[in-house]
C-alpha positions in Angstrom: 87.3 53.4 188.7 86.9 55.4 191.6 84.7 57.9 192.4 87.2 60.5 192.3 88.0 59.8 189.0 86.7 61.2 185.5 84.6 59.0 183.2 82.3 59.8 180.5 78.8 59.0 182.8 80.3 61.8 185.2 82.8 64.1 183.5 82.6 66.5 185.8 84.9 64.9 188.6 88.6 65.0 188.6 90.8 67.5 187.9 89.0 70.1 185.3 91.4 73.2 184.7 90.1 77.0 184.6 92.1 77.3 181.8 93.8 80.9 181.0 93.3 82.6 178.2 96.3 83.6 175.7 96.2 86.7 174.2 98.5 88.1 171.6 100.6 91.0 172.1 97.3 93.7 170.2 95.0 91.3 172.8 93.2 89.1 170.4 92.6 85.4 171.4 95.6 83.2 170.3 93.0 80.3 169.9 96.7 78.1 168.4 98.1 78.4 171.9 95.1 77.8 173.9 94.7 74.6 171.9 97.9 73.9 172.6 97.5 74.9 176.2 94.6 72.3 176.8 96.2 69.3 174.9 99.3 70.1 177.2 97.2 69.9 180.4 95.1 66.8 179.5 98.7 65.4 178.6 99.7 66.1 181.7 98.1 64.5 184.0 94.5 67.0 184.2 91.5 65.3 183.4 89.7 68.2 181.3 89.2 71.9 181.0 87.0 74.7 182.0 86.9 77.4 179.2 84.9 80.9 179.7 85.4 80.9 183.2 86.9 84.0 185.4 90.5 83.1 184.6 89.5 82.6 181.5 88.6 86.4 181.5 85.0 86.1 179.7 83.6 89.3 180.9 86.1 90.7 178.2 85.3 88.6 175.4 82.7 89.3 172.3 80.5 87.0 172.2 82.0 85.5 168.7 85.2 85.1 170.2 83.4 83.5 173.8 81.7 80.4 171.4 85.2 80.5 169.8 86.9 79.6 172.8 84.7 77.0 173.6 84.9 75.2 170.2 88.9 75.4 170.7 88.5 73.7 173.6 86.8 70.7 172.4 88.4 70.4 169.4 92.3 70.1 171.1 90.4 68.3 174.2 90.5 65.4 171.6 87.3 64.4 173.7 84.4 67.3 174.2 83.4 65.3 177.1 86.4 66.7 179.0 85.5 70.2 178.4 82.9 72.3 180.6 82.3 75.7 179.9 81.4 78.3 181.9 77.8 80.0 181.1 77.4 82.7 183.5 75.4 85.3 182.2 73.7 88.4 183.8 70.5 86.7 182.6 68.6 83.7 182.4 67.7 83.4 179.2 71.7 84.2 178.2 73.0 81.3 180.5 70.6 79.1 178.8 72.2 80.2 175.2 75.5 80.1 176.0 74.4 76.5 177.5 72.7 75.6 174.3 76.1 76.5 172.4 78.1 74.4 174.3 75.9 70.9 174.1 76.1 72.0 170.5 80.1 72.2 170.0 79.9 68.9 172.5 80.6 69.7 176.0 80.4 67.3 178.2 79.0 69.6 180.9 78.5 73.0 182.1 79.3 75.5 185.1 77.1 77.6 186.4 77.3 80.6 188.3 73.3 81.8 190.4 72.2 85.6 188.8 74.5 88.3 189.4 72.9 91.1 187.7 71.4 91.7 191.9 70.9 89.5 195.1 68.4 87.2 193.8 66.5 85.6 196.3 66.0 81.5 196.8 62.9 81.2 194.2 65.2 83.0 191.8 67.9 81.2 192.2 66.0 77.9 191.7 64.1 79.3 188.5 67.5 80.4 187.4 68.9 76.7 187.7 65.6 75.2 185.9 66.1 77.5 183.0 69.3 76.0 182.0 69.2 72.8 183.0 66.1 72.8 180.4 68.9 72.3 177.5 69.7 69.0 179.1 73.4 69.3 179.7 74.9 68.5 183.2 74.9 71.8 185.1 77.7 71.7 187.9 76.3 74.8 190.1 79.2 77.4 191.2 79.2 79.5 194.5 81.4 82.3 194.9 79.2 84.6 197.2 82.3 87.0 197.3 81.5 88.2 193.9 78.4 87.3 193.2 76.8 88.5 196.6 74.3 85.2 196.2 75.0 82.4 198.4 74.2 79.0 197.0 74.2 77.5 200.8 73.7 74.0 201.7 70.1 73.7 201.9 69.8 75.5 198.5 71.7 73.7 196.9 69.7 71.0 198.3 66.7 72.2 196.6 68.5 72.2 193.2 69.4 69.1 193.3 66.0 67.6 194.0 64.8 69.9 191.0 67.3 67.6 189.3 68.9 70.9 188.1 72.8 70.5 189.1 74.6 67.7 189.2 77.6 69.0 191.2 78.7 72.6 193.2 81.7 74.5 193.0 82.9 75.4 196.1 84.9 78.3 196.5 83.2 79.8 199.6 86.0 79.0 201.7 84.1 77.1 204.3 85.1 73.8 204.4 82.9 72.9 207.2 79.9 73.1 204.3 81.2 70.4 203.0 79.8 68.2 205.5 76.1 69.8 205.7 75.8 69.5 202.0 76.5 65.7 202.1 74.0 65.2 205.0 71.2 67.1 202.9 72.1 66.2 199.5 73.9 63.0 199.5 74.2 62.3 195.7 75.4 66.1 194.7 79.0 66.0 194.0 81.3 68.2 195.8 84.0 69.6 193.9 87.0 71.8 194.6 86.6 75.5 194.6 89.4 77.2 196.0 93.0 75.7 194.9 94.5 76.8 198.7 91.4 74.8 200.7 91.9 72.0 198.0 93.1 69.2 201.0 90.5 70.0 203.5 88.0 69.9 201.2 89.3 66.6 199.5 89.5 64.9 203.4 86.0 66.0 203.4 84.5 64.1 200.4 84.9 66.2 197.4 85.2 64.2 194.1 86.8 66.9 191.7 88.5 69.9 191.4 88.2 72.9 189.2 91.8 74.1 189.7 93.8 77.0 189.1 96.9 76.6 189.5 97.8 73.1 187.0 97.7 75.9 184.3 101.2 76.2 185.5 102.0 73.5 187.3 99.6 70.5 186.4 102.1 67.5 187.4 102.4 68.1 190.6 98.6 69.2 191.3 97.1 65.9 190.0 100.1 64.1 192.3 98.2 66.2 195.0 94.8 65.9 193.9 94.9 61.9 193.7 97.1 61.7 197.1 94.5 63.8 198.8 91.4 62.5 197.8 93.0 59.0 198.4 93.5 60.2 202.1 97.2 59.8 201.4 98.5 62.6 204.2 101.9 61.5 203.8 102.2 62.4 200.1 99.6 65.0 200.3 100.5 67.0 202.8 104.2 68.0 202.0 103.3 68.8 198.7 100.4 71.3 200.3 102.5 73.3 202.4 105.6 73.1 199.9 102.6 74.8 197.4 100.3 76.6 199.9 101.6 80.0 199.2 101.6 79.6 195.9 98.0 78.1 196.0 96.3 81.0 197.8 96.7 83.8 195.0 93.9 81.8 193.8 91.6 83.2 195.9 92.4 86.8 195.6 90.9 89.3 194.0 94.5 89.5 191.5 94.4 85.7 190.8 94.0 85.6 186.9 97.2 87.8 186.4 98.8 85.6 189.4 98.4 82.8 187.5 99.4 83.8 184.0 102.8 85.0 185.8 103.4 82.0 187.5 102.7 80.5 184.1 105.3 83.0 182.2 108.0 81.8 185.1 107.0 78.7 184.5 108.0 78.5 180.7 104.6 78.4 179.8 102.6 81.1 177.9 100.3 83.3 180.5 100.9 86.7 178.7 98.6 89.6 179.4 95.2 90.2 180.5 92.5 92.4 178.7 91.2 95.7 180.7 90.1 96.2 183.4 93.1 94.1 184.9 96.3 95.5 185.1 99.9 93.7 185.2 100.9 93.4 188.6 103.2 95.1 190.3 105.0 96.1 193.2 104.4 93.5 196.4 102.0 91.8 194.6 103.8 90.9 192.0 106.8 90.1 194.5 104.6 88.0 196.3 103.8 86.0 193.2 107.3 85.8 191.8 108.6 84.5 194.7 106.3 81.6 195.3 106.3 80.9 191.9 109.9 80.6 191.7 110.2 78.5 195.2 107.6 76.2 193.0 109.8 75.7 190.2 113.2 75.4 192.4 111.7 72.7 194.7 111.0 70.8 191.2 107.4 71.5 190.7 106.1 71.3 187.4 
């Protein structure tokens, strides 16, 4: 067992999907083809699943349907370790229920994004963190300070770590050069992928998981590149990077859950719609996508 690898003790490292989220055609959750969804991607080569995230749209969800989701999850995961949910919540005291729901349907872990409701400061941020982490689930920490305008930096994370608060960080700031600071400060905190299109550098640079975006369409040839790059094997890895690379980086814009579920649709997979306030793409964005996507699938990518 490496430590790249997923295991029970540490079930946040590997490969763990932001899964989409089907919808049928009036926009209720298909929760049949999600579960289908994650059993495909666990049967494929992904190592678990990351419901209730951004891609998985839960700013549009009711809260019934949001615990729904995560239940799914587990049940089709055929092991609840393998599923971490996401918790964010404009409040504290929210995180920590929607934490409390998922230890109770079985989660193996949780992610966490800092508040967002305004630019809380350091001593926020850490009480934020200890309020959660009081439920006693693993709490993998996520910074995205383009949305959220709170930057968990190196030294803060640091200090959560000591709180024994987080276990791990999602890094999807884009600076790979963090990567190297938060192992000098925090040795023990697990670095995990943020960002499918800085997923090489990042994996060079001692990361141990990655919560990916792009396996919902294409998850056989993203573990091939996960495991070649955090093996250090460039001559696998890096073909298959630039063959994906401008596929990879719709990711990380602002379009990237309807990027994904049409790369998934030309994929022969189920992406579908999103709810409000996302619109279907069109024009050169949705040029853009096509065409990567279908370069993907032509090159044999699946």
């Amino acid at each position: 067992m490496t430590a790249t690898t997923w295991n029970t003790d540490r079930p946040w490292r590997g490969i763990m999907v932001a899964t989409t989220l089907p919808f049928k055609e009036d926009l209720t959750v298909d929760y049949d083809a999600y579960a289908e969804h994650v059993a495909w991607l666990i049967a494929n080569g992904c190592d678990g699943v990351v419901p209730n995230g951004s891609l998985g749209e839960y700013q549009t969800l009711t809260d019934a349907e949001r615990a729904q989701v995560v239940r799914t999850a587990v049940a089709a995961a055929g092991d609840g370790a393998r599923v971490m949910p996401g918790v964010a919540a404009y409040g504290s005291a929210e995180s920590r229920r929607w934490a409390e729901q998922a230890a109770e349907a079985g989660a193996g872990s949780v992610l966490l994004l800092p508040p967002n409701a305004y630019r809380a400061d350091a001593d926020a941020v850490r009480a934020h963190y200890a309020e959660v982490a009081g439920v006693g689930i693993p709490i993998v920490a996520y910074n995205n300070p383009i949305d959220t305008k709170v930057d968990l930096t190196p030294q803060i994370l640091a200090n959560l770590h000591a709180d024994g608060s987080i276990v791990a960080v999602k890094e999807f700031s884009g600076d790979v050069r963090r990567a190297y600071e938060i192992a000098e400060l925090a040795p023990e905190l697990d670095l995990l992928i943020g960002a499918d299109d800085v997923l090489l550098e990042l994996a060079v640079a001692g990361a141990v998981g990655w919560i990916a975006g792009y396996p919902n369409a294409f998850p056989t040839t993203c573990a091939e590149l996960y495991h070649a790059a955090v093996a250090g094997d460039l001559e696998t890895a890096l073909p298959l990077y630039k063959s994906l690379h401008s596929l990879l980086r719709w990711d990380s814009k602002t379009e990237f859950v309807q990027s994904i579920k049409l790369s998934m649709d030309i994929a022969g997979r189920q992406g579908g719609p999103t709810r409000a306030p996302r619109f279907p793409l069109t024009g050169a964005i949705e040029s853009g996508v096509r065409v990567a996507t279908e370069k993907a699938v032509a090159e044999g990518h699946r």
